[in-house]
N, C-alpha and C positions, 0 to 999 in steps of 0.2 A: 270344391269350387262353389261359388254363391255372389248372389249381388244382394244390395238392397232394394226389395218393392218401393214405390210411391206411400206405401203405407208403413214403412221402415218396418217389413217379418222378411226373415232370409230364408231364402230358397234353397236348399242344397239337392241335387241335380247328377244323377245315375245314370248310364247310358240303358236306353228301352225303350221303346215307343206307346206313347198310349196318345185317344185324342179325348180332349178336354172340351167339356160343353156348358159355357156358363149361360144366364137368360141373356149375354150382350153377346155372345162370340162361342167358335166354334174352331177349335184348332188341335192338328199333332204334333207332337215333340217329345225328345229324349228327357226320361224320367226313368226310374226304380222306384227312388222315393222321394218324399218332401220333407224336410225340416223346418221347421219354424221357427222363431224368435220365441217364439213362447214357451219352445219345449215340446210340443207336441208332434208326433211324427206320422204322416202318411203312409203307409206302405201300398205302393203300388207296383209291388214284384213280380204282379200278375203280367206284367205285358210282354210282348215277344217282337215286336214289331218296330222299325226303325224309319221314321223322315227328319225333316229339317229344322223346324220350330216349333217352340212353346208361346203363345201369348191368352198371357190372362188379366183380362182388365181389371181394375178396383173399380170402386161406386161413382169416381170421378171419371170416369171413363179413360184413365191411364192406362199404359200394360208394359208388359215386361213383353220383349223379342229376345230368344234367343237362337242361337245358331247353333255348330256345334263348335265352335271353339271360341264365341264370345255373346256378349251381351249386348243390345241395343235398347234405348228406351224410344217408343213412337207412341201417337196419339191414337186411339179406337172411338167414333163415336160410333156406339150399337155394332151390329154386325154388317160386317163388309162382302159384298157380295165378291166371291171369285170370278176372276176373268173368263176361265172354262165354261164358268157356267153361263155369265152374259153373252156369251159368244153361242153357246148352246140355244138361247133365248134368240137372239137377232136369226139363228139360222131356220127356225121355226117360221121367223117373221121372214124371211128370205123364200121360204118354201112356198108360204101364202102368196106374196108379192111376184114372183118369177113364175111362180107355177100358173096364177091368175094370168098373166103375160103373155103367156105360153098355149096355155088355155080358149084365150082369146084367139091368138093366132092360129093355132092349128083347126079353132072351126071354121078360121074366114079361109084358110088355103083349102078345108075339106071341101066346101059347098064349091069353089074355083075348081076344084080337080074331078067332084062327083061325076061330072055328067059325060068326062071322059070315061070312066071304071069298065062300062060293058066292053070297049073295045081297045083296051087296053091302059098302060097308066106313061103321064109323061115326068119330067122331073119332080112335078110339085107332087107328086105323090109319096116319092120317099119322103121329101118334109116335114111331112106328118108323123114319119119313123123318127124323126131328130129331132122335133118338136118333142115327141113321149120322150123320148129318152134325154132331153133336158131338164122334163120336170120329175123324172126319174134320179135324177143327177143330185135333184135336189132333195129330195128325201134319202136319196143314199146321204149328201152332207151333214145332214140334222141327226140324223142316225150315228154318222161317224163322230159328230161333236159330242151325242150324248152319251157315248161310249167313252171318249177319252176324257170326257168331267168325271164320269165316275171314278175311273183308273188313273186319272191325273196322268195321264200319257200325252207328254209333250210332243212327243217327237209324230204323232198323229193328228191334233192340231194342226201341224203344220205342215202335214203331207195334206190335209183338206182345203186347206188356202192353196194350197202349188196344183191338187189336180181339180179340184170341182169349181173354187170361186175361179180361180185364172181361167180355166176350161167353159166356163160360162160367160163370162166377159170377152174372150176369145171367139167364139160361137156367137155370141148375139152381133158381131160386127159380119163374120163370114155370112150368118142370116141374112143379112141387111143385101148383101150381094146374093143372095139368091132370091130374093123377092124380088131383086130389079133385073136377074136373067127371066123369071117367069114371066113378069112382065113384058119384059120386053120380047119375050116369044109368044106374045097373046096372040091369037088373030082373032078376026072380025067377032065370030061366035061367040068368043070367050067374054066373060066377064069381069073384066077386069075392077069393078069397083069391088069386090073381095080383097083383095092384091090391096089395091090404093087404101084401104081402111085397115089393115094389118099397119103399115108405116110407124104411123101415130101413137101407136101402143111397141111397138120396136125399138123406135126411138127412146120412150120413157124406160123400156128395161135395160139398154146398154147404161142409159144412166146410173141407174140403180144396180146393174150388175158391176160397173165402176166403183158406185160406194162402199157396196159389201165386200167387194175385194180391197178395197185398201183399210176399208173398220175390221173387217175379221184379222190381215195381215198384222193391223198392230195390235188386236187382242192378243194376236196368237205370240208375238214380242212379249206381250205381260204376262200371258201364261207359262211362257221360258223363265220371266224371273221370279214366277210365283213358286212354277214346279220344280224346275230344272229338269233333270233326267232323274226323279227322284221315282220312276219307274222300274230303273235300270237299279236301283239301290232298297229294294224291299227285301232283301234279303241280307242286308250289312254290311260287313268291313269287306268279305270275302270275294275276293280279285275273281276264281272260278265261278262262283254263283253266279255274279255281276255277269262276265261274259255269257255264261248260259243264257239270263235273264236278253240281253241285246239280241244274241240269235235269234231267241224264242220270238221274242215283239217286232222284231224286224221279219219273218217269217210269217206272221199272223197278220203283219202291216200290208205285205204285200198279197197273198194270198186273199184279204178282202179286195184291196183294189183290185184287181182281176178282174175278182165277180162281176163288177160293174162291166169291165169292155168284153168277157165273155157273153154277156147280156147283149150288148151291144151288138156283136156278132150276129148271135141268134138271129137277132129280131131282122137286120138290116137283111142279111141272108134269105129269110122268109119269105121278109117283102120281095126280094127283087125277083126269085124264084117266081111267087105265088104269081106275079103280070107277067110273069112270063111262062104260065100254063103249063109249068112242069112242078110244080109242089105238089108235095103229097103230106099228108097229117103226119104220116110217122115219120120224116124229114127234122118236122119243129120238134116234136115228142122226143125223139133220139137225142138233139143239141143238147134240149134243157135239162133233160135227165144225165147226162155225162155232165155238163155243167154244175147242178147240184152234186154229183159225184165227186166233181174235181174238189170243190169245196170241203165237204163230206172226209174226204179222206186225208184230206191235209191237215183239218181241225182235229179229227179223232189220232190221227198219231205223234201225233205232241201230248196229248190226253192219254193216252194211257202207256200199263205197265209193258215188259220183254216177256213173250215174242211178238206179243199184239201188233206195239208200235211201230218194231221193223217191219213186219206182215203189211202193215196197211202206208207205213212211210214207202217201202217198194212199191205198190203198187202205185202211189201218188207220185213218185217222180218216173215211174214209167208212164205214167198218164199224162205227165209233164212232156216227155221224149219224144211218143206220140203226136201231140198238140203240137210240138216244131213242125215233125212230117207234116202234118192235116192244114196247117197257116201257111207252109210253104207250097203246097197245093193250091192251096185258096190264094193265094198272091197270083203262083201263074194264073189262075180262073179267070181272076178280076182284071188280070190286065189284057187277056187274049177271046174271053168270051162274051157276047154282047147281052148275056140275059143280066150281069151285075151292070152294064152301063151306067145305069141310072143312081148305083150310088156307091160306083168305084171308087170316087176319091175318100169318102168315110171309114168306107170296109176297109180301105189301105189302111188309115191311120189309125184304126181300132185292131186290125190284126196285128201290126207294129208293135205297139202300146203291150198287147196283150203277151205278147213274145217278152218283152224286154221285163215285165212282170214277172213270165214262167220262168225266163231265167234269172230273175232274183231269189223266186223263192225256190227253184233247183238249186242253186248257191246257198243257202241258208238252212235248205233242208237235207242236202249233204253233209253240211258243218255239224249241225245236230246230231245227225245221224254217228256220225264221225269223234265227235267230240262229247256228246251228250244224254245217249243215250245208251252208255254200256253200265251194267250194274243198276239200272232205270235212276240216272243220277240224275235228268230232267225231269222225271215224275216226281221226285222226293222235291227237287227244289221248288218245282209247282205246288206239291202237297205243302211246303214249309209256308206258304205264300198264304195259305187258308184253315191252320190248326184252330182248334176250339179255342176262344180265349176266354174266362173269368171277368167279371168287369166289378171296378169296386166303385162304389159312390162318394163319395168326400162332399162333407158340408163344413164351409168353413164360416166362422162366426167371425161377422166383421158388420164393421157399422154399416147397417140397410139390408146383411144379407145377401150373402152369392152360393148358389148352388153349383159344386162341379162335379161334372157328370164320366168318369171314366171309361170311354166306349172305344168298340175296336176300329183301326181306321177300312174301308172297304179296300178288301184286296184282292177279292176276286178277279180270276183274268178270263180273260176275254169269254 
């Protein structure tokens, strides 16, 4: 198979992954080898690695697209920024803009709430806990963007529009109604121009929390047609790999998202404890350490060999088993004792959240378990993901000069 370049030299075209870096563009695509018109032949037998395209531009800034079962001709001027990655960029600029926001706010509800603290705390006190953990929210997003630009994981993309932008734009309106319950339970003493000067900067982030949820939403559109699930396909034709690969990343997908509302817990739990004169240090100390734990264990038995991985995948889904018991606890707590009062309705919807999570990744790390992990056939397929590769250089002699550079594509997971 072959087309002709814009410069009329034929390409003939092997199935292998390698990625191509000239001074205008940066791309991978199935190759073996090259053929020329000239007679000259590239051998690039070194690669082992499968995605979706080839484009390599001439001095005109033409290029050849190919797919795997056709050819396309499109136009390249210089190198084209990926979606993933602007969206990675914007969510940086998101962290500054929202977290500033946030910032703001949580010192004007601080100095509003301080001069209650000796004698106890009233609503506006948790806020302060939701406030940090929105701009928490927000460095978790930037994190999760520059995670799946690396790894070209689509399907994560777009779990960070559905939980942290929607989640933040969702939040910055419920916000908005609890500045006007504090308000409106000022009395005389209180000082409500704190309160009243939060507004103004509230108002500007629901807007902005509005824009970066519908720009990153259709980043994350372009990033499904740039990547596809070309995550789910690093390992080739093979129908079982492919499955592996799905469990794997969906198991890893939601085990980060956790972290976040187990966090959450923590923190809300602390608070509502600490005004309520019954916290003690080793309280917070215990959560976060079992929380690093639950993390901890989940991560390492997908990572390694037999018996490791069963040793330590048991213990994570009985930590999983656990965690139902201790939420279902925490639910009666929250709805029957008055020391969580003050921020029942969050701790609900974060221990909720957090359940529907442990039972995703209980579901997926059964499957694994089950399916994936006899003969260490998830370690090999993981190991096949990151073998040493050979990189060869190719300089191709063409009017102006184009250097192409044969490098491995990143495939490191998570």
């Amino acid at each position: 198979m072959g087309n002709e370049l814009p410069d009329n030299k034929k390409v003939v075209v092997a199935i292998g992954l390698g990625e191509f870096e000239t001074k205008n563009s940066r791309h991978i695509g199935f190759t073996r080898g090259v053929e020329r018109l000239d007679g000259r032949i590239e051998n690039l037998r070194q690669i082992q690695r499968i995605s979706t395209q080839l484009i390599r531009p001439n001095n005109n800034g033409e290029a050849l697209h190919r797919g795997m079962d056709e050819f396309d001709t499109t136009q390249s001027k210089g190198r084209r920024l990926e979606s993933a990655f602007v969206s990675m960029i914007l969510y940086w600029i998101q962290v500054a803009l929202i977290g500033s926001f946030q910032g703001f706010i949580l010192s004007e509800v601080y100095w509003y709430t301080r001069p209650s603290w000796d004698t106890g705390i009233n609503a506006g006190g948790v806020i302060l806990v939701y406030c940090a953990l929105l701009i928490v929210a927000q460095f978790f997003s930037a994190i999760f963007a520059w995670d799946a630009q690396i790894h070209k994981n689509t399907i994560q993309v777009i779990a960070n529009v559905l939980v942290f932008n929607l989640g933040t734009f969702i939040y910055s309106l419920i916000q908005l109604k609890q500045l006007n319950d504090l308000k409106n339970a000022a009395t005389a003493a209180d000082n409500v121009s704190y309160i009243d000067a939060s507004f103004p900067m509230l108002y500007v982030q629901i807007v902005f929390a509005f824009l970066f949820l519908m720009a990153q939403g259709y980043l994350s559109y372009l990033v499904y047609q740039e990547y596809g699930w070309s995550i789910w396909l690093s390992q080739g034709a093979s129908l079982q790999k492919r499955a592996t690969l799905r469990r794997y990343h969906f198991f890893i997908l939601f085990l980060k998202l956790n972290l976040y509302f187990l966090l959450g817990i923590v923190l809300q739990a602390f608070v509502a404890e600490y005004w309520d004169a019954k916290w003690k240090s080793a309280t917070t100390v215990v959560l976060f350490l079992i929380m690093l734990l639950w993390y901890i264990l989940g991560y390492y038995a997908v990572h390694t060999q037999s018996p490791v991985n069963y040793a330590l995948m048991g213990l994570y889904l009985f930590l999983v088993g656990a965690n139902f018991v201790a939420v279902a606890i925490l639910l009666v707590l929250l709805n029957t004792a008055k020391d969580f009062a003050i921020t029942r309705d969050f701790l609900n919807f974060f221990a909720v959240v957090s359940s529907l999570f442990s039972l995703a990744t209980l579901a997926f790390g059964g499957l694994l378990v089950i399916s994936d992990f006899e003969n260490d056939w998830l370690f090999d397929v993981l190991r096949g993901l990151d073998r040493t590769t050979q990189f060869t250089k190719v300089t191709v002699s063409e009017k102006g000069g184009d250097t192409i550079e044969l490098k491995r594509t990143k495939t490191v997971l998570d």
